[in-house]
N, C-alpha and C positions, 0 to 999 in steps of 0.2 A: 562661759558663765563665771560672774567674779567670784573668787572665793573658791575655787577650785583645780584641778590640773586640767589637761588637756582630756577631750574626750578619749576613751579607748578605740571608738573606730570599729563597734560589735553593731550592725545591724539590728535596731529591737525589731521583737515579733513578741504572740503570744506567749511563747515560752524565753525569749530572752528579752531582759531589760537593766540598762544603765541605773545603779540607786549611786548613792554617798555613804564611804563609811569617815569615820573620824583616823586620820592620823595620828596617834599617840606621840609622837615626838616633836610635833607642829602644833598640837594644842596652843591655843592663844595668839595665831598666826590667821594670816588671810589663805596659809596653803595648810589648815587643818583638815578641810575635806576633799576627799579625793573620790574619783572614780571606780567602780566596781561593777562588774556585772553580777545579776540573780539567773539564774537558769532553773528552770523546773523539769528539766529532763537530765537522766545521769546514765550512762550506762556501765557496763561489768567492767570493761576497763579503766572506767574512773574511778571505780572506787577502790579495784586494787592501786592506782595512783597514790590513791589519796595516804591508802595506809603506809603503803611505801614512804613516802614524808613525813606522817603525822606521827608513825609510831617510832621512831631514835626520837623524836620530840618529845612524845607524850613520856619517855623514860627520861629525859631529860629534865621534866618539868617536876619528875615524881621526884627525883634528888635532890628538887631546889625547893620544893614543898616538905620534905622532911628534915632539910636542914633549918627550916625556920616552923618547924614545928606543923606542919599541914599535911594532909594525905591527899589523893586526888583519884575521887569514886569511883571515875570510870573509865581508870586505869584498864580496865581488860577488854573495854569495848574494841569492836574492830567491825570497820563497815565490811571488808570483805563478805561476812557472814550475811550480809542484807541485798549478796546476790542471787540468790535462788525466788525471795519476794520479791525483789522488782521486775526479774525474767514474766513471773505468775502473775504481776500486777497486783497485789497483794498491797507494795508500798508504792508512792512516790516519793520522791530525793528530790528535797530542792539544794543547789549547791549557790554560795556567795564566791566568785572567783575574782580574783588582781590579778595581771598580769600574765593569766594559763596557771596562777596557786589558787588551791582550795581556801579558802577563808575560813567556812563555817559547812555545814552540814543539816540538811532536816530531812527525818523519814513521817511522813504524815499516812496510816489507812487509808486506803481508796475508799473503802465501805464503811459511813459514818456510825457511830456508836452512840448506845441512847443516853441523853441528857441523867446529870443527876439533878440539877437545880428541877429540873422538870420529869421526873419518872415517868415511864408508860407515853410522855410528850413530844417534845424536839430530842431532836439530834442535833450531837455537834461533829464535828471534823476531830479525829484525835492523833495527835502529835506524840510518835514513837519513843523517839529520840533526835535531839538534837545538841549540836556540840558544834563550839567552835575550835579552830586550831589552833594547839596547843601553843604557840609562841601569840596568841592573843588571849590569855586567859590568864589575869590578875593574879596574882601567886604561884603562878607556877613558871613565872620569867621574871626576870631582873626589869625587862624592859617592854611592855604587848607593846605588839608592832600596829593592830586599827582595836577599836571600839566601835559598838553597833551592831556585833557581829549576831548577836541573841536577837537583841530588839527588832532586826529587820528580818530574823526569818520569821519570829512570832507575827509581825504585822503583817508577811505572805501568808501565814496559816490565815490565820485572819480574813483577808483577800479570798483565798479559795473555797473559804468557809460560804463568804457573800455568793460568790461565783454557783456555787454548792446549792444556792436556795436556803442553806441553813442561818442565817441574818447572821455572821462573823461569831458563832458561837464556837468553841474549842476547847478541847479539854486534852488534857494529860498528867500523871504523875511524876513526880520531882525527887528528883536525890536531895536528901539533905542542904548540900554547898548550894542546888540551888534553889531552894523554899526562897532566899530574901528578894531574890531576881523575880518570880513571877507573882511574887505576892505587891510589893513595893514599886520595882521599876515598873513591871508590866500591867498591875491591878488587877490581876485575875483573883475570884474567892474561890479560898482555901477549906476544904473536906478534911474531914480527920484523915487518919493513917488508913490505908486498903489494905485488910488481912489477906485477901483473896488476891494480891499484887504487890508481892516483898512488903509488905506494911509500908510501903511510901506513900504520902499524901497526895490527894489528890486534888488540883485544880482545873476551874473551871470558869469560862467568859460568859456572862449576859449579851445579850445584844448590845445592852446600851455599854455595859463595858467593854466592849470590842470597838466600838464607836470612838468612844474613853479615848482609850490606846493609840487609834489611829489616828486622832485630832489632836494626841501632844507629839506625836511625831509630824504634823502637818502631812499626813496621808489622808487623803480623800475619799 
């Protein structure tokens, strides 16, 4: 395909599939998008993987965000801790991988949760946590190495929310650093603070704004 590298050579199936993320350092180039695979399955030893990598990073990230004045929330996360729900099925982990590296991370409830736009109504899909890694996360490097890494797991939440029966509806609450991403980038509406949940805000997709989302990414 013009405008990209070479396929990776991963077999799609239901659970795995080839997307695009943005190279950060080819921006403005015909080799800014490259190849990544999405996997919706993870197991115990991936995620001790992951933190193995992620976390000398994510301390790395926290030095170069205090030296220019920024702190970074969730600093103490560690997927290790998100092996006991996935064993129970509790969570699924979708991971964005380059190369055999973790890209990005998403824990989404298997058991959907009820709507706020709609009380006592729909359900949506709710989205635990998600983060990308740290040497692709805007101030916390000198240099991210892809973009996209947010946008495309939000658009799989999305996806399984359809899959789900539930029309792409999604909800979850936001750390501060990132209220302007899901309000702005992604157009989800934004609920006040949730006393009942660290007082972090809480959003939430319409149908039609999940639609939204996945028609400025040309997702179908």
């Amino acid at each position: 395909m013009a405008g990209t590298d070479d396929p990776l050579g991963v077999p799609e199936s239901p659970s795995i599939r080839v997307i695009q993320l943005v190279d950060a350092s080819a921006i403005g180039t015909p080799q800014a998008l490259v190849s990544a695979e999405l996997h919706r399955s993870m197991t115990s030893e991936d995620l001790v993987s992951v933190e193995d990598s992620w976390m000398p990073a994510r301390e790395m990230g926290f030095a170069i965000g205090l030296r220019d004045g920024r702190t970074l929330e969730h600093r103490h996360w560690d997927w290790r801790r998100k092996i006991e729900s996935l064993k129970s099925g509790r969570h699924q982990i979708i991971s964005i991988r380059r190369h055999g590296q973790f890209e990005g991370l998403m824990a989404v409830l298997v058991e959907p949760r009820s709507s706020r736009l709609i009380p006592g109504g729909d359900s949506v899909l709710y989205v635990d946590y998600l983060e990308a890694a740290p040497w692709n996360l805007k101030g916390m490097t000198d240099r991210p190495r892809y973009l996209g890494i947010g946008t495309r797991l939000i658009a799989e939440a999305v996806l399984i929310s359809r899959e789900m029966g539930l029309e792409g509806r999604v909800g979850l609450h936001a750390l501060p650093q990132a209220e302007e991403f899901y309000l702005n980038r992604c157009g989800m509406m934004r609920f006040g603070h949730d006393e009942h949940y660290y007082d972090l805000p809480y959003f939430e997709y319409t149908k039609q704004g999940a639609s939204r989302f996945l028609a400025s990414l040309k997702i179908g």
